[in-house]
Structures are given as structure tokens and as C-alpha cells.
ROLUMVO-510239 format. One record per residue (C-alpha): residue in one letter; x, y, z. Coordinates in steps of 0.2 Angstrom, whole numbers, padded with zeros to 4 digits, always signed. Layout:
<rs>
AXYZ/...
</rs>
This chain:
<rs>
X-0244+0006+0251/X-0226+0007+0255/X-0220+0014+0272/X-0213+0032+0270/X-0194+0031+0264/X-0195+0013+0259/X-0188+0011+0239/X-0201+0008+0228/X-0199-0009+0219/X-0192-0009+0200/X-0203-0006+0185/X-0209-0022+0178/X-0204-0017+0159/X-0189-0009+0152/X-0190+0011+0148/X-0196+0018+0134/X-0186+0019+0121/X-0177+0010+0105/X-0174-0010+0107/X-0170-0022+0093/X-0187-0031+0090/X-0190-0045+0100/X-0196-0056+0089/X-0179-0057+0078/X-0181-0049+0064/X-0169-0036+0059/X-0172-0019+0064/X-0178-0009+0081/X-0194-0007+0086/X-0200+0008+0100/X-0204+0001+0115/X-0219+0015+0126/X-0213+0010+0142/X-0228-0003+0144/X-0229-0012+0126/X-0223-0013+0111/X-0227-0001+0096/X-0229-0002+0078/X-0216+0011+0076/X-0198+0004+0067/X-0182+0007+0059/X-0170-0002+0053/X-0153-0006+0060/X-0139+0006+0054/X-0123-0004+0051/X-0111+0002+0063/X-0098+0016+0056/X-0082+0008+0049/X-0065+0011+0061/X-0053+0028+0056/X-0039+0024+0047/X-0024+0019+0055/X-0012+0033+0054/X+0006+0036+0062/X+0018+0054+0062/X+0021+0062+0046/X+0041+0060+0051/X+0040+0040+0047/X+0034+0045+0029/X+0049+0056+0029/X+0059+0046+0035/X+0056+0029+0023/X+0055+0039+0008/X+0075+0044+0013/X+0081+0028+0017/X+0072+0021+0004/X+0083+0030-0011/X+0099+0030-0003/X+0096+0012+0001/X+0094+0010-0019/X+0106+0021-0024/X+0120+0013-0012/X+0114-0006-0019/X+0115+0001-0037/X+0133+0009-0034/X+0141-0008-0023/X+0134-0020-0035/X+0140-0016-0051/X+0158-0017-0047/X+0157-0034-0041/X+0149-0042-0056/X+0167-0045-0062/X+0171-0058-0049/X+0157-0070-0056/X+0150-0075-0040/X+0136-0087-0039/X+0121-0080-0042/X+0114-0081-0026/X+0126-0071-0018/X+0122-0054-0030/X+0103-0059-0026/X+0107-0055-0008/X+0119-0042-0007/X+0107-0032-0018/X+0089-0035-0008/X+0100-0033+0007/X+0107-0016+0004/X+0093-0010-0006/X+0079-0017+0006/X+0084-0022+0021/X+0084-0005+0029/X+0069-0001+0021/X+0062-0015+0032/X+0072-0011+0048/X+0064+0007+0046/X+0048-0001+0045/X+0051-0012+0061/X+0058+0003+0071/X+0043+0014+0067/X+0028+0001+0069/X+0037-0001+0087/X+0041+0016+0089/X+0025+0023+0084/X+0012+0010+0082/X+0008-0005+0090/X+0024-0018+0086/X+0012-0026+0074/X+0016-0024+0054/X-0002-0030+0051/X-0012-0019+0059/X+0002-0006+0059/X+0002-0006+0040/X-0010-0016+0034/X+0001-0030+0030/X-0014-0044+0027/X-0019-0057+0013/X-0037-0062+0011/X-0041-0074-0004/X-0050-0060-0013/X-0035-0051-0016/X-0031-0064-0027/X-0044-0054-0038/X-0042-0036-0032/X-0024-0039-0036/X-0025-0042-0056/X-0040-0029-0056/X-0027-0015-0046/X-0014-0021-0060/X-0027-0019-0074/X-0033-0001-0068/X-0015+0005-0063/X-0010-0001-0083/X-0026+0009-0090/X-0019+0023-0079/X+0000+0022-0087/X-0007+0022-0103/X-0018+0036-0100/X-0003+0046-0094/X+0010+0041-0107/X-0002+0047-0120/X-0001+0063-0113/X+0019+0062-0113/X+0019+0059-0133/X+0007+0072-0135/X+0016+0085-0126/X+0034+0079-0132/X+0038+0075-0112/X+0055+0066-0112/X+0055+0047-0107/X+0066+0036-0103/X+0060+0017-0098/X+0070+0009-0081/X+0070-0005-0092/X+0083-0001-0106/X+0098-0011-0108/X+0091-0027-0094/X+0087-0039-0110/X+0107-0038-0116/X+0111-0054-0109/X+0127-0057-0114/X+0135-0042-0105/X+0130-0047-0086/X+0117-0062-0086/X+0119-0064-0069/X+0115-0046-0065/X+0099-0047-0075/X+0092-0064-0067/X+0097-0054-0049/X+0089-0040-0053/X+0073-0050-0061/X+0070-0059-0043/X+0074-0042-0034/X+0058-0033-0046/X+0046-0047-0044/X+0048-0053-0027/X+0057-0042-0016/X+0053-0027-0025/X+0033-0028-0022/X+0034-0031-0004/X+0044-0019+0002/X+0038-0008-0009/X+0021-0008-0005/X+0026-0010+0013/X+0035+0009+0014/X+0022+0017+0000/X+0006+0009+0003/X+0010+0003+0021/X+0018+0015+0030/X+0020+0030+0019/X+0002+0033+0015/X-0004+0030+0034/X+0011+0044+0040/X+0006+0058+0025/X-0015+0053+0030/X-0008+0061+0048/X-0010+0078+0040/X-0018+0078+0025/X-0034+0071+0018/X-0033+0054+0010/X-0035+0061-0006/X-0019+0073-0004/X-0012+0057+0004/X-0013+0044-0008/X-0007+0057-0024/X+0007+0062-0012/X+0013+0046-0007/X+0010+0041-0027/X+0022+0055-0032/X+0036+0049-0022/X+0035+0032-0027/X+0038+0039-0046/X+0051+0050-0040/X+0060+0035-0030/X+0061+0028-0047/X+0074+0043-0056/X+0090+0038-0059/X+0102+0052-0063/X+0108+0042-0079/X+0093+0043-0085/X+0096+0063-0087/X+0079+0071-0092/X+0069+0057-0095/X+0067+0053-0080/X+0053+0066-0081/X+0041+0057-0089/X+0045+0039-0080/X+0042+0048-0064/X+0023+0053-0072/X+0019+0036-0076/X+0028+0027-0061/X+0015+0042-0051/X-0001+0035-0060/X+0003+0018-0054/X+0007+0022-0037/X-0007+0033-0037/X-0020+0017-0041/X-0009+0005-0030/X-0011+0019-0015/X-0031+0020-0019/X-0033+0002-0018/X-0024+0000-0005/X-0034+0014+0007/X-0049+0006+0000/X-0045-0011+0006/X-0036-0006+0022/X-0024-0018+0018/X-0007-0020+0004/X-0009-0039+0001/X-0018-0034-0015/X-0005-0022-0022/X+0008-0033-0017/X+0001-0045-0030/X-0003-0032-0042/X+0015-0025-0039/X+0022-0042-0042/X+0012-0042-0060/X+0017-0026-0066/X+0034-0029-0061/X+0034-0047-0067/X+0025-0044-0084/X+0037-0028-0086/X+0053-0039-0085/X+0046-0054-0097/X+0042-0042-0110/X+0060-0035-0110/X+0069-0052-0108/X+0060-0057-0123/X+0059-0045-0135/
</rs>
């Protein structure tokens, strides 16, 4: 017996309830508060982390600075292709303008807004597996183009490829070879950084990823018009959609842009050896 007032010692066993079973194996077994049942269940896996999203103003925002940024390389380089500088020196005039504050916008939002960090800001990760999810995205965002285009010839949409006139070489090689390392290098990281990366996270804010990833698909396709091109840039917007579309999926899927970059990187590269060729 126990004095009157004096705490009574601690139960010997744990409380009734769920435990993972003692023995080792995989799942929980219901403890009675004095032995162990025949009562289990397996172990749920635990529920997979929210996607990371940031204000729906830094979608806006990169898909601004992202045209004019295009539009003010397209218009400063053109005029200094008559100089015949090295071929270096157009490389990086036109990533620099084009890109670079693409990427500054980038940096000031994942500080602003996020944690500082581009990779878990914006997904920006390679695992070894993308170097199979990344000619699978390519694969599904070509079946998606020609899906697309075949809906453009049979309802006479008017289109007009962003590729037309790069293979005359004897008019401004040095502007073709420039523009081939832009589309194949620079082109699919920073890219997939303000679409995949940051854009989709900012539209996901306030729309469901569905909505999100056609959104941020649709402005990739519209990045892509070029007023020269007049009214065919309708139907290069459509495909140029499509493929955002698939590169945005996989890259909500995944959680991470390292396979679009390499799918990106394809499509671009593939693109610009069939024209060069040709």
C-alpha cells in the first residue's frame, strides 16, 4: 500500500495503442496495455512534402523580363554582325542580354521570396535518372508537337517555324554558330529555370497544378512570337505550348528541372542540326 498522496510508481508497459512491431518486421502491431495482440497493419508511407510555391508576382515578373530581354538581344545584335567580331564575343553579348536578367530576376526572387537557394527554390537538381527522364520528356513533348501540328494542317492554322533562314550560312555564319550555342546550352537552362523553375512554382500559388502547368506552357509558346513572323506565329505558339506543357508536367512530377534541361537541350539541339543540314 502507498501512503495517501504519495505518486503511484509508473506502469511497467507502454499504453495501449499502435507500435511498430517489436519483432522487426514491417508494419504495427496493437499493443492492449499489457501484451501484445494479433491485431496489425501495415505502415502507411508518409505523405509526400507540398509543392514549393512563391507569389504569383515573380511569374509575372519573369515572363516580362524574359521577352524584353529577347527582344533587346535580337534588336542589339543584328547591327553588330558587320564588324566581324570574334565569335566569342557575339556569344556573349547575346546570352548576356538575352539571359542574364532572366537569371538576375531569378536570383532576386529566390532571395526575395524563397530561401536564397535556387535548388530548393526552383528545383534546380540533377539525379542520374534524368539522364533517362530527359530523352523520355523529349520523346513525349515531340509526340505532343506532332499531335498538335496535325491539328494546325488540318484546320489550315498559319505557321511559321523559328527556324527559317538559320541554315543560310553564307549570309552571317557567325551569327548562326552564336545563336546554335545560345539554343542548346544557354537556352535550356534558363529556360527551364524561369518556366519550369520559377514560373510554374509562382502560377501553382493560385491555381491548381493543372491550370499551372498549361498556364506556364502557354507563355513559354508565346515567349517564342516574333513579330516578323506576322500570323504564323499562331500556330508556333500551339506547338511551342504542347512542349512546354510536357516539359512543365515532368517537371512537377519530378520536383526538379534537371530533366527538362536535358530534354530542352535535345529538342533544341536536334532542331538546329536538322536545319544546319538540310
Amino acid at each position: 500500500m502507498h501512503p495517501p498522496g504519495q505518486a503511484l510508481p509508473p506502469p511497467s508497459g507502454p499504453p495501449a495503442g499502435w507500435y511498430h512491431d517489436p519483432s522487426g518486421f514491417p508494419i504495427v502491431r496493437y499493443y492492449d496495455g499489457r501484451a501484445w495482440t494479433g491485431h496489425t497493419t501495415g505502415i502507411l508511407p508518409p505523405a509526400p512534402a507540398a509543392h514549393s510555391v512563391l507569389p504569383v508576382s515573380t511569374a509575372v515578373g519573369a515572363a516580362v523580363v524574359l521577352v524584353v530581354s529577347l527582344i533587346a538581344s535580337k534588336v542589339a545584335l543584328e547591327p553588330l554582325l558587320r564588324f566581324d567580331w570574334p565569335i566569342v564575343a557575339y556569344v556573349a553579348i547575346s546570352v548576356s542580354i538575352g539571359y542574364g536578367p532572366s537569371i538576375a530576376w531569378c536570383v532576386y526572387s529566390s532571395r526575395r521570396w524563397g530561401t536564397g537557394r535556387l535548388t530548393a527554390d526552383f528545383g534546380v537538381r540533377f539525379r542520374w535518372a534524368d539522364f533517362g527522364w530527359g530523352p523520355l520528356t523529349y520523346v513525349a513533348s515531340i509526340l505532343g508537337a506532332v499531335f498538335v501540328s496535325i491539328i494546325i494542317v488540318e484546320l489550315d492554322i498559319p505557321f511559321t517555324s523559328n527556324t527559317e533562314g538559320i541554315g543560310d550560312l553564307d549570309i552571317d555564319r557567325t551569327y548562326v554558330i552564336a545563336l546554335l550555342i545560345s539554343a542548346v546550352v544557354a537556352a535550356p537552362a534558363v529556360e527551364e529555370l524561369v518556366f519550369r523553375g520559377l514560373m510554374l512554382r509562382g502560377l501553382a500559388s493560385r491555381m491548381p497544378a493543372t491550370l499551372a502547368v498549361s498556364a506556364q506552357g502557354a507563355l513559354f509558346g508565346l515567349a517564342h512570337v516574333d513579330p516578323e513572323r506576322g500570323r504564323g506565329n499562331i500556330g508556333l505558339a500551339l506547338v511551342l505550348a504542347m512542349v512546354g506543357i510536357v516539359f512543365g508536367a515532368a517537371a512537377f512530377l519530378l520536383r526538379r528541372i534537371g530533366a527538362t534541361m536535358i530534354a530542352h537541350a535535345i529538342f533544341n539541339g536536334i532542331a538546329m542540326i536538322v536545319v544546319l543540314t538540310r
